[in-house]
C-alpha positions as CSV (number, residue, x, y, z in Angstrom):
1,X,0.5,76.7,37.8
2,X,4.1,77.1,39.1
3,X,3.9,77.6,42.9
4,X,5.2,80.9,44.3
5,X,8.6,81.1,46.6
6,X,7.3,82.7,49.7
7,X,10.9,82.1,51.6
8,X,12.0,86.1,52.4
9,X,15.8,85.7,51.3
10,X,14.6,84.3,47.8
11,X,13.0,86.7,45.3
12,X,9.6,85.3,43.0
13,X,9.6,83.1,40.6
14,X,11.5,85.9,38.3
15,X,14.2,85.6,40.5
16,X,14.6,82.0,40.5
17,X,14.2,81.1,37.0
18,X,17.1,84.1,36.0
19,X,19.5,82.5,39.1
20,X,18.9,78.9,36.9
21,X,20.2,80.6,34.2
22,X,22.6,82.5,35.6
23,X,23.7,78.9,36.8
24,X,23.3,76.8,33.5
25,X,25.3,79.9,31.7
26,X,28.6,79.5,33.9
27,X,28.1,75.4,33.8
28,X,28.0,75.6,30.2
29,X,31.1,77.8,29.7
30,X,32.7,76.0,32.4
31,X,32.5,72.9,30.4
32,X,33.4,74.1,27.3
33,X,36.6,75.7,28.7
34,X,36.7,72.2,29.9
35,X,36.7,70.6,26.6
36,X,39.1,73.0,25.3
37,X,41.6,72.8,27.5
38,X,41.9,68.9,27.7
39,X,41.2,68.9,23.8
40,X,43.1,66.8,21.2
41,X,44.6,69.9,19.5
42,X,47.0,71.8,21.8
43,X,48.1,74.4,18.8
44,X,45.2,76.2,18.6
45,X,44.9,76.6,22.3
46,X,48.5,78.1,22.7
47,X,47.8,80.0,19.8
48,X,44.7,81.5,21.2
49,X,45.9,81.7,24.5
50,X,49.2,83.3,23.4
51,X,46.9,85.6,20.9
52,X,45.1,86.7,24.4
53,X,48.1,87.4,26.2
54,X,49.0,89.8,23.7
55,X,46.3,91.3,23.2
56,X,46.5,92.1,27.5
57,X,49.8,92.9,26.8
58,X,48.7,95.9,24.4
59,X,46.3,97.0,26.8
60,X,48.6,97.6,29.2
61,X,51.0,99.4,27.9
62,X,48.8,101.5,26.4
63,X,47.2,102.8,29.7
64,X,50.7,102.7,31.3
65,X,51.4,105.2,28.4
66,X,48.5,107.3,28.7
67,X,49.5,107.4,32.4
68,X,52.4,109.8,31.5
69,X,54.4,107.7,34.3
């Protein structure tokens, strides 16, 4: 039996257990942007990081032309 939280500023046990996810969701992207950053093969990150630039890029000048300004 897993023993309830009874402090008032923490939720039950529903609570707890979707914070630890919460938590191991950004540790695991955190270190996989990690690993991708300091990996061995800098072409495809500039590529994909170029790619996403773009693609930002495009965004914004489409709702700067929608603005009408």
């Amino acid at each position: 039996m897993v023993p309830r939280l009874w402090w008032p500023w923490i939720g039950g046990e529903g609570d707890a257990i979707e914070r630890r996810r919460s938590a191991q969701r950004v540790a695991f992207a955190s270190r996989n942007l990690h690993r991708f950053m300091t990996g061995r093969h800098p072409a495809l990150r500039v590529a994909l990081v170029r790619g996403a630039g773009a693609a930002l890029h495009r965004v914004g000048e489409r709702r700067w032309r929608a603005s009408g300004t």
